[in-house]
N, C-alpha and C positions, 0 to 999 in steps of 0.2 A: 596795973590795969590801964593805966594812962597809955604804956606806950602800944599794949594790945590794941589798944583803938584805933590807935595811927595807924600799926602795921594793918591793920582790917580794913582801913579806907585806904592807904596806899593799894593796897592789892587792890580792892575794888575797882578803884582808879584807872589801873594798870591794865586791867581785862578789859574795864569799860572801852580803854582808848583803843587798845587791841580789837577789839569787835568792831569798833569802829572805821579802823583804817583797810579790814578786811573784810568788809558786810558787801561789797558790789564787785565781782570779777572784771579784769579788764577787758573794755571789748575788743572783739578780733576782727582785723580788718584783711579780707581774705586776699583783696587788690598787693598785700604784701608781703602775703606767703611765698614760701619755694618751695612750693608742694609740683609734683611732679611726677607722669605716668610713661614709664617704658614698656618695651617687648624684650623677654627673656624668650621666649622661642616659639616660633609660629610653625606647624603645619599645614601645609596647602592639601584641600580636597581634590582627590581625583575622580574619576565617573563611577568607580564602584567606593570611594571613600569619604568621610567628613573628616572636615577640616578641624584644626584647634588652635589656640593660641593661647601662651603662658603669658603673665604682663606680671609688672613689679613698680612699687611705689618708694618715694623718697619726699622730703623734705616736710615739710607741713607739721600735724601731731599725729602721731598712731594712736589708734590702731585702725587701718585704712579698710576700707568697702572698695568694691571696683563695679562696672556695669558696661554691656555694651547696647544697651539698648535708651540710655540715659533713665531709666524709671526701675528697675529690678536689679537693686545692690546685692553681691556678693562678698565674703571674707576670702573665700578663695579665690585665689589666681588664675586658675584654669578655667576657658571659654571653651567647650568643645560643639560637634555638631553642627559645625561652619559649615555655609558653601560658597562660592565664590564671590566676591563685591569688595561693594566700600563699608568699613564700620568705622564707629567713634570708639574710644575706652576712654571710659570716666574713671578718676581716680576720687575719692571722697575719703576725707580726715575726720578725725573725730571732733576736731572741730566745724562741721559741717561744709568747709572750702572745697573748691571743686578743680582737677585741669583735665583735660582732654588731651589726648593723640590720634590722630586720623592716620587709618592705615587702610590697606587692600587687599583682600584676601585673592590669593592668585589661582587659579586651577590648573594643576599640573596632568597633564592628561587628559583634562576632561573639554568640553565642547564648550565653545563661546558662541553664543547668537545672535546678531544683529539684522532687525527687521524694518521695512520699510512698505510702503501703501499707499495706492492710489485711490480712489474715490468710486465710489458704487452710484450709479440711480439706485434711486431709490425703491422702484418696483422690479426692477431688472438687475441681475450679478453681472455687473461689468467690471468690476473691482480687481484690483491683482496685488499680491505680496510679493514683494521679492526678500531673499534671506541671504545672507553670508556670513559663513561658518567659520570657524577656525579650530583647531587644538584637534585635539583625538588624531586618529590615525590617518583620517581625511578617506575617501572613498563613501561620501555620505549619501542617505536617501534623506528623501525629506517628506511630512508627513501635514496635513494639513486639517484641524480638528480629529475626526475620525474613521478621516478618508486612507485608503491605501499608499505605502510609498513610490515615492518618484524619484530620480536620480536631477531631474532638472530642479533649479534653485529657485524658479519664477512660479507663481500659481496664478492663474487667470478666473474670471468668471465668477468672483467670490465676491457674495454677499455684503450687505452694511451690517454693522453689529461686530462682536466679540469673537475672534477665532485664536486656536489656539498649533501653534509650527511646534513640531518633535523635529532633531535631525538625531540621527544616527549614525554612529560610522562603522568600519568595517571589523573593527572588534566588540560588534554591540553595545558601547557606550552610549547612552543618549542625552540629548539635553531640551528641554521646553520651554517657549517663551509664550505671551499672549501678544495681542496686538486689537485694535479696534480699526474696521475701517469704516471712514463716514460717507455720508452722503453728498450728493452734488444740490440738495436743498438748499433754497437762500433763503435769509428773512425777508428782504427788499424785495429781491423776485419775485418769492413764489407765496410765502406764508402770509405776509401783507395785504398785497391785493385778493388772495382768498379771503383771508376772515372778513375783510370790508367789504367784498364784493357779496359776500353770501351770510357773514354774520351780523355786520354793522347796517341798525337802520333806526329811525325814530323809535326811539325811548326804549333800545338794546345795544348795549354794548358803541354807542356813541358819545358816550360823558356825562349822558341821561342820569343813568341808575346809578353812579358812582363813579370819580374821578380817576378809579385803582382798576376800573374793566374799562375802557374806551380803545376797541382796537384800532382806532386810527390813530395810536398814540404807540410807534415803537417799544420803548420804555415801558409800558403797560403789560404789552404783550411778553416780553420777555419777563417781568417778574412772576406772569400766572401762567409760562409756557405749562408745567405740568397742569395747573386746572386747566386747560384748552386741551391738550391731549386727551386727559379722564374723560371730558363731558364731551369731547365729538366722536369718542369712543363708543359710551356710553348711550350717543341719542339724546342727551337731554341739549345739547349745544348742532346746530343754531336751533331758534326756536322759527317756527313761520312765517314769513315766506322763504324763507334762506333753506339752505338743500346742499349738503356734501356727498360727492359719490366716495365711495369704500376708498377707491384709488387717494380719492384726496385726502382723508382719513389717516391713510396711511403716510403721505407723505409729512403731514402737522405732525404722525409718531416722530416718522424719520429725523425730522428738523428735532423735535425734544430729544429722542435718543441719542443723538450727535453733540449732544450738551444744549440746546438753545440758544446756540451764537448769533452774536450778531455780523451777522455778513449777507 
């Protein structure tokens, strides 16, 4: 009975220690992984096709996730539905480590866009894009929002705001980019001396009614650029004696549309 005992607390003992020396995993430090993300085989899109790419993992712990967008893991390897660019492939381990490979998807027959813009007033389309093509079979038109094609590369007389260039070439492939062109409104110029001269006056919009609205204060103005566009919009800005014509109205859009820069 005696030695039942012993053997009952040796065991005891033995598990206790056991439990013991294995109750916390070691932590993993990812800085010294050799986890690592290839390309097994890429497909380039062309004007009538999407692109794919095959990737593969090594070193780290399996069983690996992959993503190219860094937020939506996959088990499978295959990316399809590309069009041409730069992507990232993330590789992820089951130990939650991570590495990257930056790669470029290339377009094999299809149309490359590069666009550029000059400046519009802001009540008048003086504006102009110019574009230059590449790939496809070249003999391009070129398209400008939803105006008819042209064979010249330059567009004139275009608007401030958001438009969007199609080229097409001579086997019907096309390709579309967008571009914004801004205006020639300044802050200093033009939006400063308007709001003080017609909005700024004893106990509005002078530092009076609050330290956050005083439009003689640059800095002010650009924080509440969208509240000054709403409300000169609107009619309720300036209040009496101050007076905007539509023209100028539009020009306080113009400066906000264009981002609210300071220039």
């Amino acid at each position: 009975m005696k030695n039942l005992c012993n053997y009952l607390f040796l065991g005891s003992l033995f598990l206790f220690m056991g439990c013991s020396n294995n109750s916390e995993e070691p932590a993993i430090d990812c800085d010294q992984t050799d986890l690592s993300v290839s390309i097994a085989s890429l497909v380039n899109p062309t004007c009538s096709t999407q692109g794919s790419i095959t990737v593969g993992g090594s070193g780290g712990t399996t069983p690996y996730t992959y993503s190219i967008d860094g937020t939506n893991f996959q088990s499978t390897t295959e990316f399809s539905g590309l069009v041409a660019g730069d992507i990232t492939v993330t590789i992820m381990d089951a130990d939650g480590c991570t590495a990257n490979l930056n790669t470029t998807i290339q377009s094999d027959g299809g149309i490359a866009i590069t666009l550029s813009s000059t400046n519009s007033d802001c009540l008048d389309a003086t504006g102009s894009i110019e574009v230059a093509a590449s790939g496809g079979d070249g003999a391009y038109t070129y398209r400008l929002d939803e105006g008819s094609g042209q064979t010249e590369s330059t567009f004139s007389g275009v608007s401030t705001g958001d438009h969007e260039i199609t080229v097409t070439d001579g086997s019907g492939c096309n390709a579309t980019k967008s571009i914004y062109v801004s205006s020639n409104i300044s802050l200093s110029n033009d939006i400063m001396p308007l709001l003080q001269a017609q909005c700024t006056f004893s106990g509005c919009h002078n530092g009076d009614n609050g330290s956050d609205r005083n439009w003689t204060e640059k800095d002010d103005v650009l924080n509440k650029a969208e509240g000054i566009k709403s409300r000169t919009q609107n009619g309720s800005m300036p209040r009496s004696p101050g007076t905007l014509t539509q023209d100028q109205i539009d020009m306080i859009a113009c400066w906000v549309d264009d981002g609210a820069q300071d220039n």
